[in-house]
C-alpha positions in Angstrom: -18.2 -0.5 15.3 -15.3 1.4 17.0 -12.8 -0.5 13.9 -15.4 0.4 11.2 -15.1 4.1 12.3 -11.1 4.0 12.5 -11.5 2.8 9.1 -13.3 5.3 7.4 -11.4 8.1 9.4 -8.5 6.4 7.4 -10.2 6.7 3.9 -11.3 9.9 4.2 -8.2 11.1 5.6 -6.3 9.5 2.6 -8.5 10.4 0.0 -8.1 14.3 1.8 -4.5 14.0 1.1 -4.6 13.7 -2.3 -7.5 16.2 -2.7 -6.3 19.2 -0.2 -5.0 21.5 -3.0 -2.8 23.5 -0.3 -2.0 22.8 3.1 0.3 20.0 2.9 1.8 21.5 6.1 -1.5 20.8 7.9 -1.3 17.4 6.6 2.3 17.0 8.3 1.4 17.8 11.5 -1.6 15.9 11.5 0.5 12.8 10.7 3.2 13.9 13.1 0.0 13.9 16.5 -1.5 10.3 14.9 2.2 9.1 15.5 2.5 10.5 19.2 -1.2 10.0 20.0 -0.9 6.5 19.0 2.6 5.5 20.3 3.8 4.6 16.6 7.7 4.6 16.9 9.2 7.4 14.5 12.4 5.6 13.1 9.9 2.5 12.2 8.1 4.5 10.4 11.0 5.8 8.5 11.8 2.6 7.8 8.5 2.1 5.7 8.7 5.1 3.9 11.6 4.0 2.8 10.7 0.7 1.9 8.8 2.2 -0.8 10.9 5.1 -1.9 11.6 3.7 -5.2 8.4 3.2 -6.0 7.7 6.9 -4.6 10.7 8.4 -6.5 9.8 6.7 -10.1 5.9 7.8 -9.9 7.9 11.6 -8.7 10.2 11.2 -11.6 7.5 10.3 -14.1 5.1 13.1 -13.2 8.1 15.5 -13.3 8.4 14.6 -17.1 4.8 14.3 -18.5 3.2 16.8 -16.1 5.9 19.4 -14.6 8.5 19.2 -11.5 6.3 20.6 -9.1 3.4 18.6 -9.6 5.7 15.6 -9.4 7.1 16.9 -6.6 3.7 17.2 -4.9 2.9 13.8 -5.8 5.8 12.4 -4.6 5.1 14.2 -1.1 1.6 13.0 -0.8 2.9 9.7 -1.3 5.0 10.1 1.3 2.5 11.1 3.9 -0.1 8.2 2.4 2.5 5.5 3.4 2.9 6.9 6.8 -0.8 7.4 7.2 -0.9 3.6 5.9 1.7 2.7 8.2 0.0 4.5 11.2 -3.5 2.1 10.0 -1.7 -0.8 9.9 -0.2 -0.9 13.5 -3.4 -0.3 15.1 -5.5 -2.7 12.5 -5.4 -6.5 11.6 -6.3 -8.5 8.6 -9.2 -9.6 10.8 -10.0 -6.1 11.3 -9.9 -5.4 8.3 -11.9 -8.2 7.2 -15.0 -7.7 9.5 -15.1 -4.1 8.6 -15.1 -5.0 4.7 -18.0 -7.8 5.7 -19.7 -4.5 7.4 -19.2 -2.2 4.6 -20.1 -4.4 1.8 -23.4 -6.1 3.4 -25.8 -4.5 1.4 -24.2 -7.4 -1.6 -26.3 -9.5 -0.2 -29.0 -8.6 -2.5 -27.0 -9.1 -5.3 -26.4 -12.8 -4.0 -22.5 -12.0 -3.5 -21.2 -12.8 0.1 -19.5 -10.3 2.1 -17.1 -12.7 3.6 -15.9 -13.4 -0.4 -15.4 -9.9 -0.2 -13.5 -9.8 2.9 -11.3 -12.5 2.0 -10.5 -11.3 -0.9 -9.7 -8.0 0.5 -7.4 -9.5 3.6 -5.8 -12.0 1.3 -4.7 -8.7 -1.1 -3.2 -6.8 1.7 -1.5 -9.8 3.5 0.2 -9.5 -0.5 1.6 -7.0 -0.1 4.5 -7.4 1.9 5.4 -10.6 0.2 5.5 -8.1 -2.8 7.6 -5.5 -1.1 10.0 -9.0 0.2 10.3 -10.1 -3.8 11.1 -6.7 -5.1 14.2 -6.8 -2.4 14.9 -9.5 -3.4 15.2 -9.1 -7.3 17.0 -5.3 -6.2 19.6 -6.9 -4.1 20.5 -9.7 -6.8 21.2 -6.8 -9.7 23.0 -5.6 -7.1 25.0 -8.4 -6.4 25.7 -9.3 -10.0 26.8 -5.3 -10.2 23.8 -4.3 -12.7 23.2 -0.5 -12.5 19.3 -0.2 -11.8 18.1 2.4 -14.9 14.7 3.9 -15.7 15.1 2.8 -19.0 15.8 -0.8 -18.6 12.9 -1.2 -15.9 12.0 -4.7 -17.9 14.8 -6.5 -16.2 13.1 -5.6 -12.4 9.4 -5.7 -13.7 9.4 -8.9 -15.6 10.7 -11.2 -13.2 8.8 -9.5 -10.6 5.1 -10.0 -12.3 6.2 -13.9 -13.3 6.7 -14.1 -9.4 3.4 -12.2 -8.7 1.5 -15.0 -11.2 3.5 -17.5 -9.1 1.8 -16.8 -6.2 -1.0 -16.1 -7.3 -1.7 -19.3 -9.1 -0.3 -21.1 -5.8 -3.1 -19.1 -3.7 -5.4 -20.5 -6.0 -4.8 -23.9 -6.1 -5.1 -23.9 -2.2 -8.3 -22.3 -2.2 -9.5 -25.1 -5.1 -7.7 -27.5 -2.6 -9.7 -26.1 0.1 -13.1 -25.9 -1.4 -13.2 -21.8 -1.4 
């Protein structure tokens, strides 16, 4: 019960992010005490943020330029504070966690004849994705950088397409273990 509760302080306090329409002060230093009150070491966290800083500048940069600056601006800093809110859940949660408090949340599928452990696997298999996503996106960034290719906005196809034919890779692998399996 005491996960279940952790996890919907999390949602709410994410979705609050991106509703708050001021105060992204208050939103600061309540990130800033989860990090003390929880022991969650500072240049760690740093670390994550900036794990996904390209991702955070080119959803900035595109808002900027269909929207306006500040909006994309504001965007970009809620994103900030939405990975470090993210971060903050993750050191305190794990994929089992996680996957009894999806099984708690989603019980009521029962009466459409769909079982909440599906859901729950489903649900810990997508997160435990996502750092083997943030490990192939390196990788692809680090060889343009090695064969001396100049990442651009424009020419995004030559990150994104090997990227998604690794994505299907892996997917399709996941699958035929779970067909292997008998899931």
């Amino acid at each position: 019960m005491k996960k279940l509760l952790e996890f919907i302080i999390f949602i709410s306090y994410t979705i609050l992010i991106f509703n708050l329409r001021k105060g992204l002060m208050i939103i600061f230093i309540a990130n800033m005490i989860f990090m003390v009150v929880l022991k969650i070491n500072l240049k760690k966290a740093l670390y994550n943020i900036l794990d996904f800083g390209f991702i955070i500048l080119i959803t900035t940069i595109i808002n900027s330029l269909i929207i306006n600056l500040s909006v994309g601006l504001i965007i970009g800093i809620r994103l900030i504070f939405v990975c470090n809110t993210t971060y903050i859940f993750s050191r305190n949660f794990t994929y089992m966690d996680l996957a009894n408090v999806v099984e708690k949340i989603f019980v009521f599928m029962k009466l459409f004849n769909v079982e909440p452990k599906s859901i729950g696997l489903i649900v810990c298999i997508a997160v435990a994705f996502i750092p083997i996503l943030k490990h192939e996106l390196r990788g692809i960034l680090d060889a343009l950088k090695t064969k001396g290719y100049k990442i651009k906005i424009t020419k995004l196809n030559v990150i994104l397409q090997p990227f998604f034919t690794s994505i299907l890779k892996k997917v399709d692998q996941i699958e035929e273990a779970m067909l292997a399996k008998g899931a």
